[in-house]
C-alpha positions as CSV (number, residue, x, y, z in Angstrom):
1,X,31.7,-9.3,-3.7
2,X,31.1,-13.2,-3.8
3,X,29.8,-13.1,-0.6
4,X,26.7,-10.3,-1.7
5,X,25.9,-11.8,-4.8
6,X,25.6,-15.5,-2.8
7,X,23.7,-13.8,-0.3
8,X,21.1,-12.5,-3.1
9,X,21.0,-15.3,-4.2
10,X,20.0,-17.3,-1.3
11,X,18.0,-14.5,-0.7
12,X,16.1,-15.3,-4.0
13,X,16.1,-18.9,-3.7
14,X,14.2,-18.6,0.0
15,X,12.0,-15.1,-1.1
16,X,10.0,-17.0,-4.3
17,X,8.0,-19.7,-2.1
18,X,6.7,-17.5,0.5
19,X,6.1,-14.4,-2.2
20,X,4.5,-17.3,-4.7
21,X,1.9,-18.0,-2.1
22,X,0.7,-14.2,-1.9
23,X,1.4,-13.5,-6.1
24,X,-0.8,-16.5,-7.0
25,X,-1.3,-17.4,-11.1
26,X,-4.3,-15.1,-12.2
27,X,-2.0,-11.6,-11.8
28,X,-1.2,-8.7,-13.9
29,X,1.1,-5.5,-13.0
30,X,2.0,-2.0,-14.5
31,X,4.8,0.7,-13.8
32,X,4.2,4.5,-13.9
33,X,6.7,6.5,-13.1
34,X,8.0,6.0,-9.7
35,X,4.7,3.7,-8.7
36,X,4.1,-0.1,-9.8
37,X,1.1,-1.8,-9.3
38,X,0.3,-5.3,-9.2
39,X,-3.0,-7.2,-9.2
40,X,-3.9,-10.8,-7.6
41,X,-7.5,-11.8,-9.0
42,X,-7.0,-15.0,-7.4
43,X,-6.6,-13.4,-3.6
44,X,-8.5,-10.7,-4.2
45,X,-5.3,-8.5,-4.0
46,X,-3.6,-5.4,-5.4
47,X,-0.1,-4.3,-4.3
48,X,1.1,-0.9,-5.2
49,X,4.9,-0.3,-4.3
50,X,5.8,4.3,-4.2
51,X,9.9,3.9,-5.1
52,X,10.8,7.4,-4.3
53,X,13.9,7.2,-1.7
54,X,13.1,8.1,1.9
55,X,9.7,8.2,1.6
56,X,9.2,4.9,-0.2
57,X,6.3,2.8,0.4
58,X,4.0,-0.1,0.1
59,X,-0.2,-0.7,0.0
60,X,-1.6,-3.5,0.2
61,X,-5.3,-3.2,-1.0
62,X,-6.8,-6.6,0.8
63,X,-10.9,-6.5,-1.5
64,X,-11.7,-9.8,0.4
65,X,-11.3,-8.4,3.7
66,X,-11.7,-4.8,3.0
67,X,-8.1,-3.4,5.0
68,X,-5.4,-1.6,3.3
69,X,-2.2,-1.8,4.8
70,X,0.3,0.6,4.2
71,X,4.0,-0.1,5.5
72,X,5.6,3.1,5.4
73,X,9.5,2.4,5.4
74,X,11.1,5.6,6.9
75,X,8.6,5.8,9.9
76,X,8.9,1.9,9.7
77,X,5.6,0.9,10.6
78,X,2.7,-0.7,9.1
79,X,-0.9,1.5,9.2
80,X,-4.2,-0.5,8.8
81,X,-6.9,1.1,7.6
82,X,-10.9,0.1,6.2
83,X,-11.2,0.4,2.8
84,X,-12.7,3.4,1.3
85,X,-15.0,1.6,-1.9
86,X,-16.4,4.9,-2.7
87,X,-12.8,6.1,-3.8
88,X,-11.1,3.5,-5.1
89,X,-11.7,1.4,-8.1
90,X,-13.2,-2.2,-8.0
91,X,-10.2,-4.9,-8.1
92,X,-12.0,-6.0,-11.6
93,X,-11.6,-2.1,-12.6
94,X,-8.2,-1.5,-11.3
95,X,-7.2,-4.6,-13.5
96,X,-8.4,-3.6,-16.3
97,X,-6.8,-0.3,-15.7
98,X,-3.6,-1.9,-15.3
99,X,-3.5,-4.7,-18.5
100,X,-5.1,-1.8,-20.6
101,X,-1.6,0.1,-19.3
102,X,-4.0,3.2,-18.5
103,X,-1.9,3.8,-15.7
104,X,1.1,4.5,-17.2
105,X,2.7,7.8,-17.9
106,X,-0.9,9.5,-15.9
107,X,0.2,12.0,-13.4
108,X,0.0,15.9,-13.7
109,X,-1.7,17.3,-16.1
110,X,-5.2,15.2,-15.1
111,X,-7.4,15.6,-12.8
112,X,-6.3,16.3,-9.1
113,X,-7.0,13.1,-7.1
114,X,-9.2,12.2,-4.8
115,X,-8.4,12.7,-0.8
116,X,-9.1,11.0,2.1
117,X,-6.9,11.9,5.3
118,X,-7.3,8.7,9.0
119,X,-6.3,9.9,12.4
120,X,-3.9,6.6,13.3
121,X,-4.4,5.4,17.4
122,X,-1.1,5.3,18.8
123,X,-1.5,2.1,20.7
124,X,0.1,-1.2,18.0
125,X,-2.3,-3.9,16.7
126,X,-1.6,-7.2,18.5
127,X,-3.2,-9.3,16.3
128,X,-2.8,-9.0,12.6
129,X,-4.5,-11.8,11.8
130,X,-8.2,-10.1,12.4
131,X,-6.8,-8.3,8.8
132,X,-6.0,-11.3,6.7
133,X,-3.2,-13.6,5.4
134,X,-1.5,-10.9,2.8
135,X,-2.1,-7.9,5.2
136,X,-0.5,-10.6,8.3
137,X,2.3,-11.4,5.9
138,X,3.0,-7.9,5.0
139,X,3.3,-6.4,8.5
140,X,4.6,-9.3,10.6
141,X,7.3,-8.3,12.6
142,X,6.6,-4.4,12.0
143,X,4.8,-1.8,14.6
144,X,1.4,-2.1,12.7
145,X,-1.5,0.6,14.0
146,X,-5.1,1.2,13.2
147,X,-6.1,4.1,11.4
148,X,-9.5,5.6,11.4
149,X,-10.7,7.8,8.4
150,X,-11.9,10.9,9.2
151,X,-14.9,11.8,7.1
152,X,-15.1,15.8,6.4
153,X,-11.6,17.0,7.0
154,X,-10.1,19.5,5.1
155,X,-6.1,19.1,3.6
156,X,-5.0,21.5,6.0
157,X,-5.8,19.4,8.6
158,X,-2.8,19.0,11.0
159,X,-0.6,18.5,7.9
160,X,2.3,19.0,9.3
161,X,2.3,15.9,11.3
162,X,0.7,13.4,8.6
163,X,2.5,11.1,5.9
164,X,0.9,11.6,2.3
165,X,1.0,8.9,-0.5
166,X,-0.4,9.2,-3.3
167,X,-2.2,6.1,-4.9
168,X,-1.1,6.3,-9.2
169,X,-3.1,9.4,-9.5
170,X,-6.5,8.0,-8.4
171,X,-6.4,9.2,-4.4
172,X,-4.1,10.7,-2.3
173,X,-4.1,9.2,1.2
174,X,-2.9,11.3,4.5
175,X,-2.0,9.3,8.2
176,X,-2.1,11.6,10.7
177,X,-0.8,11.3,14.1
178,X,2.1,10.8,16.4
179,X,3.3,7.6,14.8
180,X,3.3,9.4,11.5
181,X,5.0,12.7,12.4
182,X,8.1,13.8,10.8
């Protein structure tokens, strides 16, 4: 018992300088239901943890380089993917969103969201740098791919083999491929 509790702290104590550099000052957050969001205005940022067991996972919305990276934690892998601006809110919006608290308790009941499904290449990204510090950060040390979006596809494409996550409501994302199947 003394043992875990020194470990989280240590754990703590080592965690807050390299998460401080990637939080910043100028950030704001919001829960709703299983999904937090969290938004960086100083690094152009917004971080959107999916808490729901098995099928957790994490985006990374990078608006200064324009990736996403999602790191999927039971496929443990990292996907990298151009961001789609047509679908997803501005940074400045998606704040706004989130300090007005317009995100929480949303869900069923609105409007279905939005869908965009990416083929991911098999073959692992060997540099992560080429996606920026955050998205670097995030995947280092993870099997990261590239995923491609592909434009016209209906939901009943290949589903059986993709990972969905849903982003609060606003889009629901598919990766589809051999890296992703179940």
């Amino acid at each position: 018992m003394k043992l875990t509790i020194i470990f989280a702290g240590l754990l703590g104590i080592f965690l807050a300088p390299a998460l401080a550099d990637v939080i910043g000052s100028d950030s704001s957050s919001a829960v709703s239901g299983q999904q937090s969001v969290s938004v960086n205005n100083d690094n152009n940022v917004a971080n959107v943890d999916s808490n729901s067991g098995w099928d957790s996972w994490n985006a990374l919305l990078d608006y200064g380089t324009g990736f996403v990276a999602t790191r999927i934690f039971s496929k443990k892998a990292c996907i990298v993917h151009r961001m789609n601006k047509n679908y997803l809110p501005s940074l400045q919006a998606l704040d706004v969103l989130v300090k007005e608290k317009k995100l929480q308790g949303k869900g069923p009941g609105g409007p279905p969201p939005k869908g965009l499904i990416y083929s991911v290449n098999p073959d692992k990204v060997n540099d992560l740098h080429q996606y920026g510090k955050s998205i670097s950060v995030m995947c280092k040390g993870i099997p990261t791919y590239m995923a491609e979006e592909i434009v016209g596809a209906s939901p009943a494409f290949n589903s059986e083999k993709c990972f969905s996550a849903d982003i609060l409501w606003i889009l629901n994302i598919s990766f589809c491929g051999r890296t992703v199947e179940n």
